[in-house]
C-alpha positions in Angstrom: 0.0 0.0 0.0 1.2 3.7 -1.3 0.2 6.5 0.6 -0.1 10.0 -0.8 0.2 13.1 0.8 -0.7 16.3 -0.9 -0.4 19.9 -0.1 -0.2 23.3 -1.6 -3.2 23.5 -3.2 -5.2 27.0 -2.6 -6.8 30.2 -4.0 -4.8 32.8 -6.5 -5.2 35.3 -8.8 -5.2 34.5 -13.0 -1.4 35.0 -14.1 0.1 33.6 -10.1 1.5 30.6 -9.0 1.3 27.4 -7.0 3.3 24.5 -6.3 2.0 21.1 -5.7 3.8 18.8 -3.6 3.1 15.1 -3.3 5.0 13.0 -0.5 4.5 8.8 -1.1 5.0 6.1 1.3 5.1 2.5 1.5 6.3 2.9 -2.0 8.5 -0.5 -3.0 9.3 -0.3 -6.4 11.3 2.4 -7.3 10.9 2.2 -11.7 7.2 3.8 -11.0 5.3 7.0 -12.6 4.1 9.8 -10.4 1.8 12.2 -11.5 -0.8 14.5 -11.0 -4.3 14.7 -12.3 -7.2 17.0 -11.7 -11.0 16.8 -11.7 -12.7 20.3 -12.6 -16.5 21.4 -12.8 -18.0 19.1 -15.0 -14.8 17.7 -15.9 -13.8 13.6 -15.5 -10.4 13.2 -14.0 -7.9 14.3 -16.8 -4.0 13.8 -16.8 -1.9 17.0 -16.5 1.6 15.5 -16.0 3.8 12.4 -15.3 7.0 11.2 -15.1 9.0 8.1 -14.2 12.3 7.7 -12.4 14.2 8.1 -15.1 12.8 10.9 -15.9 10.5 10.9 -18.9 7.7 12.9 -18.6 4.0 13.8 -20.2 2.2 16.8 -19.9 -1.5 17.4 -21.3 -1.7 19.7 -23.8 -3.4 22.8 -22.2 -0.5 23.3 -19.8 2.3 22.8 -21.8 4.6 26.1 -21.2 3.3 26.7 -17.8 3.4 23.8 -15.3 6.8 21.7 -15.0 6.6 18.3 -13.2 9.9 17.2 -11.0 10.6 14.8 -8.6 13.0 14.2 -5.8 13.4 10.1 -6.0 15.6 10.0 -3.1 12.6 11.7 -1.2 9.8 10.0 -2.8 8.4 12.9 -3.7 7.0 14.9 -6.9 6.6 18.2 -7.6 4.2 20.6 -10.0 4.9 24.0 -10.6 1.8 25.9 -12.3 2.5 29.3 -13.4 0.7 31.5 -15.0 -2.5 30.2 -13.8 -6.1 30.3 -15.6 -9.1 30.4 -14.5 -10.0 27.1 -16.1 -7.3 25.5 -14.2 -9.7 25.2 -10.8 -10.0 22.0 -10.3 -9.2 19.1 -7.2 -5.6 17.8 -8.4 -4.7 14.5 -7.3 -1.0 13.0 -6.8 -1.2 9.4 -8.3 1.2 6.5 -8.2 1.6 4.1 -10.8 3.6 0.6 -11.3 3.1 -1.4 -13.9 4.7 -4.8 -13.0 3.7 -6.9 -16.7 1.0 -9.4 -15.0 0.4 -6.8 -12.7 -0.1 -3.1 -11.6 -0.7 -0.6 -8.6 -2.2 2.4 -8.8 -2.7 4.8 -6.0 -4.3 8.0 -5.5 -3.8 11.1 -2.7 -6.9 12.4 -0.9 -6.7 15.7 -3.4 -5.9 19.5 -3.3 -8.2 22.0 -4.3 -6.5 25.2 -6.9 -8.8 27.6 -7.6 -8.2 30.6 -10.1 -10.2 33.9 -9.9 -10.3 35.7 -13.1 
């Protein structure tokens, strides 16, 4: 069992910045993906970005240019910088946790962080 632990979310202005951190524990295989997605008004839960320990990443297509994904491996711990916020960005954004072991996979989700954007 992975746990997640989020924080950072909040409430800014269009054009600021947050940064998302997500802490996992319990996590045993270290060749995993952590990510973040979000889930907006009317909105299913959507990717915004990933990236493995080796560092290959995957960003969705609306934030490309504003948010950068990192990650600390040693700390277990991944990072997303959002700048130049939108409106549209509100959303809950959740830290996931992904291993895909061939016959087998875990997936793992944080409780969520709410980012809303005033226009």
């Amino acid at each position: 069992q992975v746990q997640l632990v989020e924080s950072g979310g909040g409430s800014v202005q269009a054009g600021e910045s947050l940064r998302l951190s997500c802490v996992a524990s319990g996590s045993y295989y270290s060749d995993n993906v952590m990510g973040w997605y979000r889930r907006g008004p009317g909105i299913e839960r959507e990717l915004v970005a990933n990236m493995s320990t080796d560092g290959k990443t995957t960003y969705d297509n609306d934030v490309k240019g504003r948010f950068t994904i990192s990650r600390d491996n040693a700390k277990d711990t991944v990072y997303l910088q959002m700048n130049s916020l939108k409106p549209e960005d509100t959303a809950v954004y959740f830290c996931n946790w992904y291993y895909d072991g061939g016959f087998f996979e875990y997936d793992f989700w944080g409780q969520g962080t709410q980012v809303t954007v005033f226009s």
